[in-house]
C-alpha positions in Angstrom: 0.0 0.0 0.0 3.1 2.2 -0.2 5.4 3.6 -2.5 8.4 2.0 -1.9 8.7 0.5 -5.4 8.4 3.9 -7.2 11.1 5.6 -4.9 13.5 2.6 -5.7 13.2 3.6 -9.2 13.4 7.2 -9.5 16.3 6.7 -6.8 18.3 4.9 -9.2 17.7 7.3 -11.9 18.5 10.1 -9.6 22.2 8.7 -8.5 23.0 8.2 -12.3 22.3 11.3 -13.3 23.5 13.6 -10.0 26.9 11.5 -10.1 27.3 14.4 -13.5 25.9 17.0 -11.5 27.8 17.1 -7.7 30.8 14.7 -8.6 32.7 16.3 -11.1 35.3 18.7 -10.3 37.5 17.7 -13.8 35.6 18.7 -16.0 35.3 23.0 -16.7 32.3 24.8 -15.6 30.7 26.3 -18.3 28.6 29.4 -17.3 25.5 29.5 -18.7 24.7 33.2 -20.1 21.3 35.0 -18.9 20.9 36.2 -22.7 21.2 34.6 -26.1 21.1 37.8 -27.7 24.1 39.2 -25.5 25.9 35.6 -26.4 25.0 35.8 -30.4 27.2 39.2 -30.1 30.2 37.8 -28.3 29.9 35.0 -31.0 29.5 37.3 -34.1 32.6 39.1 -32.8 35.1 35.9 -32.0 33.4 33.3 -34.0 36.6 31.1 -33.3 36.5 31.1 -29.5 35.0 27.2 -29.1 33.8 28.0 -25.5 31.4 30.5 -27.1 29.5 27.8 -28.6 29.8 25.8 -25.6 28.1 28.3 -23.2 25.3 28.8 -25.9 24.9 24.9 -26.4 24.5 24.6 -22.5 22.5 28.2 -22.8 20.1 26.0 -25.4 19.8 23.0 -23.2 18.9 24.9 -20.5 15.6 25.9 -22.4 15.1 22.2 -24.0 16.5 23.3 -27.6 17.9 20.3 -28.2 18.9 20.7 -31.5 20.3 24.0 -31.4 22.4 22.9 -28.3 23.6 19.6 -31.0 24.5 21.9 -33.5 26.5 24.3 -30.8 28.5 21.6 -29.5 29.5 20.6 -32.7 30.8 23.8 -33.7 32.7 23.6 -30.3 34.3 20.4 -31.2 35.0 21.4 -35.0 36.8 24.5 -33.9 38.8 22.5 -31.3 38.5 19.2 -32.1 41.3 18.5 -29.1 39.7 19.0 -26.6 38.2 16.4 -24.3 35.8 18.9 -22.1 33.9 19.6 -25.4 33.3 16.3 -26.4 32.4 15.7 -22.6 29.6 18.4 -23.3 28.1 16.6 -26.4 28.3 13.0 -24.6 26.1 14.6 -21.7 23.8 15.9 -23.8 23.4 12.7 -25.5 22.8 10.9 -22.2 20.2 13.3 -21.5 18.4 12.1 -24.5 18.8 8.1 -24.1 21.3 8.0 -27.1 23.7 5.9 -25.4 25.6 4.7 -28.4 26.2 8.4 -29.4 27.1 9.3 -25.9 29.5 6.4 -25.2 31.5 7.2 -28.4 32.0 10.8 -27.3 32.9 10.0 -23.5 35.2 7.3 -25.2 37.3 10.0 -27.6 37.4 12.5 -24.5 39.1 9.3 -22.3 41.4 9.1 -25.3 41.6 13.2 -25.5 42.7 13.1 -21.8 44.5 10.2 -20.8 45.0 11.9 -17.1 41.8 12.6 -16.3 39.1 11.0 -14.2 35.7 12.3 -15.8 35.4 10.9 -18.6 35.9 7.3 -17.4 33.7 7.6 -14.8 31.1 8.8 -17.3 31.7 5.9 -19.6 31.3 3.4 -15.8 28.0 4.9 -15.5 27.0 4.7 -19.3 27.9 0.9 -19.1 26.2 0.5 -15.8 22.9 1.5 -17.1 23.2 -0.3 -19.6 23.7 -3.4 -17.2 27.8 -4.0 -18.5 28.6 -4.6 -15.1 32.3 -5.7 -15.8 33.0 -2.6 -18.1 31.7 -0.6 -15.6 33.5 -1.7 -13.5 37.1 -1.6 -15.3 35.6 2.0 -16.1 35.4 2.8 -12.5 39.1 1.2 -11.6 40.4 3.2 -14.4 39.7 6.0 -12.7 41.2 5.1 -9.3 43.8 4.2 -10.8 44.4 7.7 -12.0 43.2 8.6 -8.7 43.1 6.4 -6.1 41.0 9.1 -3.4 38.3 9.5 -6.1 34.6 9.1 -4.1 32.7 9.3 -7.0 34.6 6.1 -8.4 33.9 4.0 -5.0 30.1 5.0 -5.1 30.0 3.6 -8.8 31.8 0.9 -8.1 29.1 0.2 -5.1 26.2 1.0 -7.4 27.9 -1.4 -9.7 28.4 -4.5 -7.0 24.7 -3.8 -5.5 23.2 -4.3 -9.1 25.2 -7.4 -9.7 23.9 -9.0 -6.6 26.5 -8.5 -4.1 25.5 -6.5 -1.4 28.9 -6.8 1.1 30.9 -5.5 -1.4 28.7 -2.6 -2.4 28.1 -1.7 1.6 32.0 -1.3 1.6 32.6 0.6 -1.5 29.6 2.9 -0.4 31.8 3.2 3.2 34.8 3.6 1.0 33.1 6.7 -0.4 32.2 8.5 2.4 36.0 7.9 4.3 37.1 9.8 0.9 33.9 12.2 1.3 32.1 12.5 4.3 30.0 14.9 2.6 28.7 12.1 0.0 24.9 12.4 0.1 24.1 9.5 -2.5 26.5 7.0 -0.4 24.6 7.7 2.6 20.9 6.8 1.3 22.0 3.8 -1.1 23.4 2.8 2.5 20.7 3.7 4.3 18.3 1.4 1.3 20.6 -1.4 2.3 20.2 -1.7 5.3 16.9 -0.5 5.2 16.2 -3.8 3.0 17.6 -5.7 6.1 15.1 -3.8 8.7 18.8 -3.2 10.5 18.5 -0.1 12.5 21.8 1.5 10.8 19.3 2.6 7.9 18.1 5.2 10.4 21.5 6.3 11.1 22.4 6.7 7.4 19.1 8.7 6.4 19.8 10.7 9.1 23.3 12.1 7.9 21.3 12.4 4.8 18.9 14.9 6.1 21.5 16.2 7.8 23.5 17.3 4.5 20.9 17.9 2.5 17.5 19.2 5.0 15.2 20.6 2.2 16.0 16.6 0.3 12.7 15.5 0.0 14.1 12.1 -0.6 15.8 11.6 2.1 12.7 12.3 4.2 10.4 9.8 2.7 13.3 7.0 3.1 14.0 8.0 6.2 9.8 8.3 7.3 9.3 4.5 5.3 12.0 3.4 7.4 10.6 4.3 10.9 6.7 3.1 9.1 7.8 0.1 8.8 10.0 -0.6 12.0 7.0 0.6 14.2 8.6 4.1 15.0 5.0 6.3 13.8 6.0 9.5 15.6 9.7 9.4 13.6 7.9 8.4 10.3 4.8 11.1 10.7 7.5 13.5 11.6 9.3 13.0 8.3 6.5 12.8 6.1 5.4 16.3 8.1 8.8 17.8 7.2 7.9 16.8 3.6 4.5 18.5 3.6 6.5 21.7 5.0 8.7 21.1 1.8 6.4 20.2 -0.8 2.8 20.6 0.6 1.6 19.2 -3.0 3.6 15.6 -2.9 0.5 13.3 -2.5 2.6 10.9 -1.3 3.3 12.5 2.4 -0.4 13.0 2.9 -1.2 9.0 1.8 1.6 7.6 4.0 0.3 9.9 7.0 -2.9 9.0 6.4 -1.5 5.1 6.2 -0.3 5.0 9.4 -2.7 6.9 11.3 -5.9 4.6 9.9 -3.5 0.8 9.7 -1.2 1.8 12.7 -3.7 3.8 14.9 -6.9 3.2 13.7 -7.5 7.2 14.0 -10.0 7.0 11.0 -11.1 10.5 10.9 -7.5 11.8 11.0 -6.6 9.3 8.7 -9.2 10.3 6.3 -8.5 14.0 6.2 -4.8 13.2 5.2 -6.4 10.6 2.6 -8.6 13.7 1.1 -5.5 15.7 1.2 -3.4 13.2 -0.6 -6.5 13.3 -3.3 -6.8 16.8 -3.8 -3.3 16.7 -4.6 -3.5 13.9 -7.1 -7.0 13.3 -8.7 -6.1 10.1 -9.9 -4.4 8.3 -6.4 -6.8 5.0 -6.2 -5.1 3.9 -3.3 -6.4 7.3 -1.7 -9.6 6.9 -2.3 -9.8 3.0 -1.3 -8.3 3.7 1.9 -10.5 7.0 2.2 -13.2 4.8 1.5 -12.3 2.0 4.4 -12.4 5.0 6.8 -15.5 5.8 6.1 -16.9 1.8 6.2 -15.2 1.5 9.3 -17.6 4.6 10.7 -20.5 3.2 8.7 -20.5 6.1 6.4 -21.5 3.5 3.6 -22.3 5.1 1.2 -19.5 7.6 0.9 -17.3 4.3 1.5 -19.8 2.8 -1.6 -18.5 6.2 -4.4 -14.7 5.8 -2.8 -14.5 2.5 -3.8 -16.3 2.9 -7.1 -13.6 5.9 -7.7 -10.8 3.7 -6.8 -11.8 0.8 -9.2 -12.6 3.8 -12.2 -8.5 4.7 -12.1 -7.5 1.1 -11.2 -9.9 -1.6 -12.7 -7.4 -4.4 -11.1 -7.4 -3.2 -7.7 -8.7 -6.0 -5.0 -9.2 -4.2 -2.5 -11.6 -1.8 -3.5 -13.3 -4.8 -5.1 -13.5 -6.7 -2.0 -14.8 -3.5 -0.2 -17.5 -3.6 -3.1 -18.2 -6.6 -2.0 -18.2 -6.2 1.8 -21.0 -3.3 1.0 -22.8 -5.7 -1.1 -23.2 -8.2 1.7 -24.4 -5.7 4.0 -27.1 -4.9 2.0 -26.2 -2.0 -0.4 -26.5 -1.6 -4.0 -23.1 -1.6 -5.7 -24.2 -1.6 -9.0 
């Protein structure tokens, strides 16, 4: 009745990608201008300064121009077809658009552009780990440390990598490996804290709390951390992190379903429970598990038929949905007219 399964997801989606964002101190920054017409004039008067067309490419991805951005980073590359932090530019850009094949061959002739540098290899690990190449990845990622053997980003790849392949021991001590190298390594501490969470070991609560620490305003961090303590038996740590969510995002359905979860399952506070569920609704129209449970609060008062047009709701956006079938029939053999 959660939404454990999603998180899991969209976490592993999130590390890929933020491993570009947070981890990668080789590669240049490259400022994105506030005005394309103030970099079209810098442009028209040195058209042969290649980071010119890199700040507009980035300037054109910032505002979805795909194209434009493509055609930007190739006039980069043409006018300085040495150097690896252009093609570096293009390969992300690919990423971002699920061309792998395009992206690995431009991460591949910037490893070959710089031969001493970390980024691009680690790029190339994370390519090949989406991809599920576990053992490229992986002789991606010790490429790396051996060019640098204090690299974080490297160990939390090379944990992401071992997790994914099944072996959990390992991945808990690359993870730890990360952190001794970067105690400030927010994505090590919740795949950690998922870990152990997995294992209902109490460490997970440890973990998600350095997370919240580092990051407080991570809404992530505070739904692991609140699932965690839902599903351990800790209500008043899991309704306090799905309250700091609410505080954070008061429009992520999800707080209001999982407060209104515990209070009605853990509680049996069925008015409480409901107000959170009708929250959680008004949110997200379309949230059958809302209205079923909304619905059960409102059978459990004998309220039946508001409990009758939840469950009907709840069936309309999820035909396959037992419980609100079962509910239907509950109704039914109490008398009512489902139909």
């Amino acid at each position: 009745m959660t939404d454990r399964s999603i998180l899991q997801l969209s976490f592993a989606l999130f590390v890929l990608a933020s491993c570009n964002a947070e981890h990668a101190p080789e590669q240049e920054f490259v400022p994105i201008p506030q005005s394309l017409e103030e970099l079209d004039r810098r442009i028209l008067a040195t058209p042969s300064d290649p980071a010119l067309f890199a700040q507009r490419a980035r300037f054109h991805e910032s505002r979805d121009s795909v194209r434009a951005a493509l055609n930007d980073w190739a006039r980069a590359i043409q006018l300085d077809s040495t150097s690896a932090q252009w093609r570096l530019g293009l390969g992300d850009l690919y990423y971002r658009k699920v061309d792998l094949p395009r992206a690995e061959a431009e991460f591949t002739k910037a490893a070959r552009l710089a031969p001493d540098s970390t980024e691009a290899r680690l790029k190339l690990a994370e390519l090949q780990l989406v991809q599920r190449e576990y053992a490229e990845a992986m002789r991606w990622a010790n490429d790396a440390l051996r060019l640098d053997d204090q690299n974080a980003r490297a160990y939390f790849l090379k944990g992401w990598i071992h997790r994914e392949a099944g072996d959990t021991s390992l991945a808990i001590s690359s993870y730890r490996t990360a952190l001794e190298r970067d105690p400030g390594y927010y994505d090590a501490y919740i795949a950690l804290g998922l870990i152990f969470a997995q294992r209902n070991d109490p460490l997970a609560m440890q973990y998600y709390n350095s997370a919240v620490d580092l990051r407080p305003e991570s809404v992530e961090a505070w739904y692991d951390r609140g699932m965690f303590a839902q599903e351990n038996g800790l209500d008043s740590v899991a309704l306090a992190s799905y309250d700091r969510i609410k505080l954070i995002d008061p429009r992520n359905a999800t707080a209001w379903y999982n407060s209104g979860y515990i209070l009605l399952e853990h509680q049996q506070r069925t008015a409480e429970a409901r107000a959170e569920f009708s929250r959680a609704i008004a949110e997200l129209p379309t949230y059958a598990q809302a209205y079923y449970n909304r619905g059960l609060t409102y059978e459990l008062e004998g309220t039946l038929d508001s409990a009758l047009l939840d469950y009907k709701r709840s069936l309309a956006l999820a035909p396959d949905m037992d419980l609100a079938a079962q509910g239907l029939g509950r109704l039914q053999q109490m008398g009512m007219k489902v139909r």
